[in-house]
C-alpha positions as CSV (number, residue, x, y, z in Angstrom):
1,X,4.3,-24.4,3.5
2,X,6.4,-22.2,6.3
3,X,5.4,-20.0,8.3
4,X,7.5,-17.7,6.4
5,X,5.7,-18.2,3.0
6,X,2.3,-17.8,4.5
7,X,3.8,-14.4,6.1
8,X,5.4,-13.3,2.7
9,X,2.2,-14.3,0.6
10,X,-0.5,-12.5,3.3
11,X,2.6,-9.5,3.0
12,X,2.1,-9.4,-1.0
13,X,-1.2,-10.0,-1.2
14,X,-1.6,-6.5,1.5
15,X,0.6,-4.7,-0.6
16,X,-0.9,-5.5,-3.9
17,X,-4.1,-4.6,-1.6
18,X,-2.5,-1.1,-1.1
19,X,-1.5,-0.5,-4.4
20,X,-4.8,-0.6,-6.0
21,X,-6.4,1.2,-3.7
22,X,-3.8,3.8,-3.7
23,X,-4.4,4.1,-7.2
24,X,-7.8,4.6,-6.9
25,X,-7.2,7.6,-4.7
26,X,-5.1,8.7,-7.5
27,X,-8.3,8.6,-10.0
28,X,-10.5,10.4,-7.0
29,X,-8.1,13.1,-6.9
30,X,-8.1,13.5,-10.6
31,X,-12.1,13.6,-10.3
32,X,-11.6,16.5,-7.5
33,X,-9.3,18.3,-9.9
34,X,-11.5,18.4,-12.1
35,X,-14.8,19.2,-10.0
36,X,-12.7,22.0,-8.0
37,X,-13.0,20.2,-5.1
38,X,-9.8,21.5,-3.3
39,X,-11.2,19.9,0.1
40,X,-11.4,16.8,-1.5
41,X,-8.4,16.8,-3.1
42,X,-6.3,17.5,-0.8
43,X,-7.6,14.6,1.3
44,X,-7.3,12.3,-1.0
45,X,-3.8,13.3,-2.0
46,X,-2.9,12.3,1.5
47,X,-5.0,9.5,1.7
48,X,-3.0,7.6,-1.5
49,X,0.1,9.2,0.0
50,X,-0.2,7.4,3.0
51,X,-1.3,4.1,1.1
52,X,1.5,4.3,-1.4
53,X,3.8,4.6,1.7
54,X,2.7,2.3,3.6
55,X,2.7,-0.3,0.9
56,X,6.3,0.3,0.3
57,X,7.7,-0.3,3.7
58,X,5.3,-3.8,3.3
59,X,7.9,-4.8,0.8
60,X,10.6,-3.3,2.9
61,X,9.9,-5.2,5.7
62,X,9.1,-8.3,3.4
63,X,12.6,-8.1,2.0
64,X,14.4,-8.3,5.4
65,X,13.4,-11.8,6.3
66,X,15.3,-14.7,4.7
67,X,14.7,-18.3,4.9
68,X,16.7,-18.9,7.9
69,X,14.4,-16.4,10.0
70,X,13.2,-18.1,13.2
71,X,11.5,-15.1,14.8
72,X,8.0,-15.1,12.4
């Protein structure tokens, strides 16, 4: 396995990470909504923000490296 694989599986495997816990936020802001928590849910609104984000420049950056990459 290349060095490249291990980097694009650890890189999927972060983002999947991300994803899920991004949509978790997403369910605890619901729960604020809900409760009135306008703290909270503005918080947490930010919080998935910034993992849904941050998950999608993972796969941007994943999709930017081919096979003939030498700087891993």
């Amino acid at each position: 396995m290349s060095k490249l694989n291990i980097r694009h599986s650890i890189g999927r495997l972060a983002q999947f990470g991300l994803v899920i816990d991004g949509t978790l936020h997403l369910a605890e802001v619901a729960s604020a909504y809900y409760e009135e928590a306008w703290t909270t849910l503005m918080l947490t609104s930010l919080h998935s923000t910034i993992f849904f984000l941050s998950a999608y420049f993972i796969g941007h950056d994943l999709s930017h490296h081919n096979e003939g990459d030498i700087n891993v």
